[in-house]
C-alpha positions in Angstrom: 60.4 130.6 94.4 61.4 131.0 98.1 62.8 134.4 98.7 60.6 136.5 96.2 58.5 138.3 97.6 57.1 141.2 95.1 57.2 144.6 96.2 54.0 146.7 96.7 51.6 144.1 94.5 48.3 145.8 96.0 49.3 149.3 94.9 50.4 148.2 91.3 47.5 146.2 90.8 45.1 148.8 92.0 47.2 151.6 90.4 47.3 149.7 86.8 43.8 148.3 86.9 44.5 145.6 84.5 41.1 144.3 82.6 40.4 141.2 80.6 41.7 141.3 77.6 44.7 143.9 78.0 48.6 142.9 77.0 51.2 143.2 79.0 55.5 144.1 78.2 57.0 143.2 82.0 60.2 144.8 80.7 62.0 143.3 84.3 60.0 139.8 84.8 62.2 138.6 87.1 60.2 135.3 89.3 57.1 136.9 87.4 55.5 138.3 91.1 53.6 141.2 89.3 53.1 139.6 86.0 51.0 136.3 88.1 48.6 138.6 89.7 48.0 140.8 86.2 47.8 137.4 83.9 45.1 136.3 86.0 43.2 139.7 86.0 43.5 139.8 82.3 42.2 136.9 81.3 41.4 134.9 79.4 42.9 136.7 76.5 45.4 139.2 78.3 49.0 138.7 76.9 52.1 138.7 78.5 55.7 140.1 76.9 58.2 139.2 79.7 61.5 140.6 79.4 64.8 140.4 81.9 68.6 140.3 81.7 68.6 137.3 83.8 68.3 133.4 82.2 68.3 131.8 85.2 65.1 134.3 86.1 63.4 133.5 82.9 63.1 129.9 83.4 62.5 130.2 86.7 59.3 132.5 85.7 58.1 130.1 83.0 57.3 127.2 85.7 54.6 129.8 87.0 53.1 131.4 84.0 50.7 129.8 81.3 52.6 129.3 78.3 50.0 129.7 75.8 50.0 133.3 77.1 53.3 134.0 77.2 56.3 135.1 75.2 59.4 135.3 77.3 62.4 137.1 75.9 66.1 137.7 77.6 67.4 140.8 76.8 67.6 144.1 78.3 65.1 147.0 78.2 67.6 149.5 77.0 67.2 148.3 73.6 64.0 148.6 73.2 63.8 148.4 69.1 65.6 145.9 69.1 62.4 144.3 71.5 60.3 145.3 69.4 61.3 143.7 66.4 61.1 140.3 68.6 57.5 141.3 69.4 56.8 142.0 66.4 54.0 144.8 67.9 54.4 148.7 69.1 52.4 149.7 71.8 50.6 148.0 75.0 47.8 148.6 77.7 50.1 147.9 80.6 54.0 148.4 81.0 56.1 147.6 84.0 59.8 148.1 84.9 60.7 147.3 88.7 64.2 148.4 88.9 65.0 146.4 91.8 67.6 143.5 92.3 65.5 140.9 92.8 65.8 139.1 96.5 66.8 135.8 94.9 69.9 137.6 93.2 70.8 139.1 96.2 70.6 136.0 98.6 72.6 133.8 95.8 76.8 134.7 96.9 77.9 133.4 93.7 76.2 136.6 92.3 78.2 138.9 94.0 75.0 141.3 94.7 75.9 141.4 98.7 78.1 141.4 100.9 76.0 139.2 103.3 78.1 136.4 101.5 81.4 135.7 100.5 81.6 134.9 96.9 83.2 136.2 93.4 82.7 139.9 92.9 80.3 139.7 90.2 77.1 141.9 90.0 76.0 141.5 86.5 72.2 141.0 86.1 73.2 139.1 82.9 75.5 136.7 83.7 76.5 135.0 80.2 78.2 138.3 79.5 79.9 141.6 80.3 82.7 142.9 82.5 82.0 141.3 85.9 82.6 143.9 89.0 86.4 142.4 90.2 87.5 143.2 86.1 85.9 146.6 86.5 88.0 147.6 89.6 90.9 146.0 88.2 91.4 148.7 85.3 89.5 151.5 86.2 91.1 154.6 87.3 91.2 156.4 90.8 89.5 159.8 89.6 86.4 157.9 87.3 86.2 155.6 90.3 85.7 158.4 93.1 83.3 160.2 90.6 80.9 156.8 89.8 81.0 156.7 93.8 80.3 160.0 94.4 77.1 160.1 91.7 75.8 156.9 91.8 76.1 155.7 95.3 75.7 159.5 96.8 78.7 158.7 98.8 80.7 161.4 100.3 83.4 159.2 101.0 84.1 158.3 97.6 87.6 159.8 96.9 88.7 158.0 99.7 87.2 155.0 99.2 88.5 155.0 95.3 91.7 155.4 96.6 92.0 152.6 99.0 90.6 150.4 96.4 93.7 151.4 94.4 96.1 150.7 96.8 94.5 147.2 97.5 94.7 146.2 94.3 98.5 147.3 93.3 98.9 144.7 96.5 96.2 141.9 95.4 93.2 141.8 93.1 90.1 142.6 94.9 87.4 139.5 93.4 85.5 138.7 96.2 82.4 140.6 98.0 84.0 140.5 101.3 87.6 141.5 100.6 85.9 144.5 99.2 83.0 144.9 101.8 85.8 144.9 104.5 88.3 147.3 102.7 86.0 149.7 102.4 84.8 149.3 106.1 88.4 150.0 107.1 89.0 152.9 105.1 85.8 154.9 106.2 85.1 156.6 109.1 82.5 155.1 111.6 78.7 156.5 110.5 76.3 157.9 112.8 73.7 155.7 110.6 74.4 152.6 112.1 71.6 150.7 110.2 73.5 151.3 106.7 76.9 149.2 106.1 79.9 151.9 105.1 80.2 149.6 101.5 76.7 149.8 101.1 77.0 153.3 98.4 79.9 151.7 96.8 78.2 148.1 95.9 74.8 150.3 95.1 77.1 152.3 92.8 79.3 149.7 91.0 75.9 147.3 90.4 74.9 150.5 88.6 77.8 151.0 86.6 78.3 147.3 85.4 74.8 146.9 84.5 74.4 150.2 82.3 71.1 151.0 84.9 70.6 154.3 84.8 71.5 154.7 80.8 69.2 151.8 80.5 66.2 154.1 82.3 66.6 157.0 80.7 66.5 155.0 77.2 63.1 153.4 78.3 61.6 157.2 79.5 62.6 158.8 76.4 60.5 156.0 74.6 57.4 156.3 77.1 55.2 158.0 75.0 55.1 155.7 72.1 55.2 152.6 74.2 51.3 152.5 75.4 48.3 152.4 73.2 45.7 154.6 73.8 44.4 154.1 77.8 47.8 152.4 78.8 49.5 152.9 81.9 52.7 152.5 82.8 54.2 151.7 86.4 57.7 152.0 87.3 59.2 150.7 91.2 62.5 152.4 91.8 64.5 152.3 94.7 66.7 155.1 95.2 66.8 158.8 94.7 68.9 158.7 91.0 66.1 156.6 89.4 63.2 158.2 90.9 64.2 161.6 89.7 64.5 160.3 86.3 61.1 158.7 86.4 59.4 162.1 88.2 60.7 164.6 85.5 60.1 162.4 82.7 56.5 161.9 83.5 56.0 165.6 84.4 57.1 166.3 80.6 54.6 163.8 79.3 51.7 165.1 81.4 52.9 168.9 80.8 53.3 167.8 77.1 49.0 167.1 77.0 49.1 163.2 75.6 49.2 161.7 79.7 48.3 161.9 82.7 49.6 161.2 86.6 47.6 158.0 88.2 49.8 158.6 91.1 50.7 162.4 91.8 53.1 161.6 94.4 55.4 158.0 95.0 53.6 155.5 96.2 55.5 153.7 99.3 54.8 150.7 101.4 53.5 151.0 104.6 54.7 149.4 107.7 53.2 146.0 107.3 54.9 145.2 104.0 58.0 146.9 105.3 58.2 144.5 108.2 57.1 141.7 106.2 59.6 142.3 103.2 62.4 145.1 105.0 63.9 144.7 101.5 60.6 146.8 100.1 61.4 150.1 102.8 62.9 152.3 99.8 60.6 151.4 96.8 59.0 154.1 94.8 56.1 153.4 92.6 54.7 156.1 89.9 52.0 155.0 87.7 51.3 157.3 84.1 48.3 157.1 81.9 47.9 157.8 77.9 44.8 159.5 77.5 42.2 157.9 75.6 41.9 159.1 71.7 45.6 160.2 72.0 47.2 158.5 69.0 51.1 158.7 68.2 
């Protein structure tokens, strides 16, 4: 489990409180960092539902948690009926979603995560199927391209980026990390930011695309208020500004809407420490939401 390093345990721990007793649906288990530290607060009969897109994840995870307590399921939460069948229960005390890429999918090339290694231009958190990243720029067109850019990497490059990507490719496919890493450095102008790559918007915006992630999120807020039983909170770590605006106005409807309430009223971030400990952690954003007691659905 070298590499993982979960990001502001502490906070999520104290934020969610978890009791003896309570179940928990870890909707992204990834190496299982949160779910450890909750397992052994809610025992000995807290359950755990661990869910992620990632087999490789899943049996790393199951090395680490006791099975007797434990129901692992690959799959994604943006079907969460479909989860719920496989459950074959509604509503929980605790729910978790950290939205990250986890550090052992970025540091492995052949995932195609990073540009810190060469390797096939992947990106899909599921593996086993899907249109891989190099197959997505290889039929997409200039104008959709520039706008996926533009909205989910917040790049204002992005028409000229799109375009150079077509040009490269009417030349050669572009299927590897650096090829693409490299074209895009050439084709941008040099940023006064010196700490952020010029392909780092692009990558952040074409993992988002091939991975559904932001459909996927709003499926799972527009189910938040019938996924917690009475008392149950909710926790959600996002990592840039398009998921934490989702997660923001969704729980301000919920609260506004009398049935919740806000355990955190603003983000909760990591502090220095854990920044220089884990730099990876310097953009997470935790919000925590509560279901009132006596509120039934």
């Amino acid at each position: 489990m070298a590499g993982h390093v979960p990001v502001l345990l502490e906070e999520v721990i104290q934020g969610m409180s978890p009791s003896p007793g309570e179940h928990l649906l870890d909707l992204t288990l990834g190496r299982a960092g949160h779910s450890v530290e909750i397992l052994r607060r809610t025992a000995p009969g807290g359950r755990l539902v661990g869910v992620d897109r990632d087999p490789v994840a899943l049996e790393e995870s199951a090395t680490r948690l006791p099975a007797e307590r434990v129901l692992l399921i690959q799959g994604d939460f943006g079907h969460l009926p479909r989860l719920r069948e496989q459950v074959g229960h509604d509503t929980w005390d605790l729910v978790l979603a950290d939205l990250g890429v986890s550090s052992p999918q970025i540091d492995d090339g052949e995932r195609g995560f990073s540009f810190r290694f060469d390797g096939p231009l992947d990106m899909r958190m599921d593996p086993t199927e899907g249109e891989t990243a190099a197959e997505y720029l290889a039929r997409i067109e200039e104008t959709e391209l520039a706008r996926i850019i533009h909205e989910y990497g917040e790049d204002r490059h992005s028409r000229r980026i799109a375009a150079a990507i077509i040009r490269e490719r009417k030349i050669q496919p572009i299927e590897t990390t650096l090829v693409l890493a490299r074209l895009i450095e050439a084709n941008t102008p040099k940023s006064s930011d010196h700490h952020l790559h010029p392909a780092t918007r692009t990558f952040q915006a074409l993992r988002i695309e091939i991975n559904r992630e932001l459909s996927a999120l709003q499926h799972l807020l527009d189910r938040t208020g019938s996924l917690l039983s009475p008392g149950g909170r909710i926790a959600i770590l996002s990592y840039h500004s398009l998921e934490d605006r989702k997660v923001k106005q969704s729980f301000k409807d919920l609260v506004r809407e009398g049935d919740h309430e806000l355990v955190t009223v603003k983000p909760v971030r990591p502090g220095e420490e854990e920044i220089s400990r884990n730099p990876r952690s310097r953009s997470a954003r935790l919000r925590i939401l509560r279901r009132k007691l006596g509120v039934e659905k």
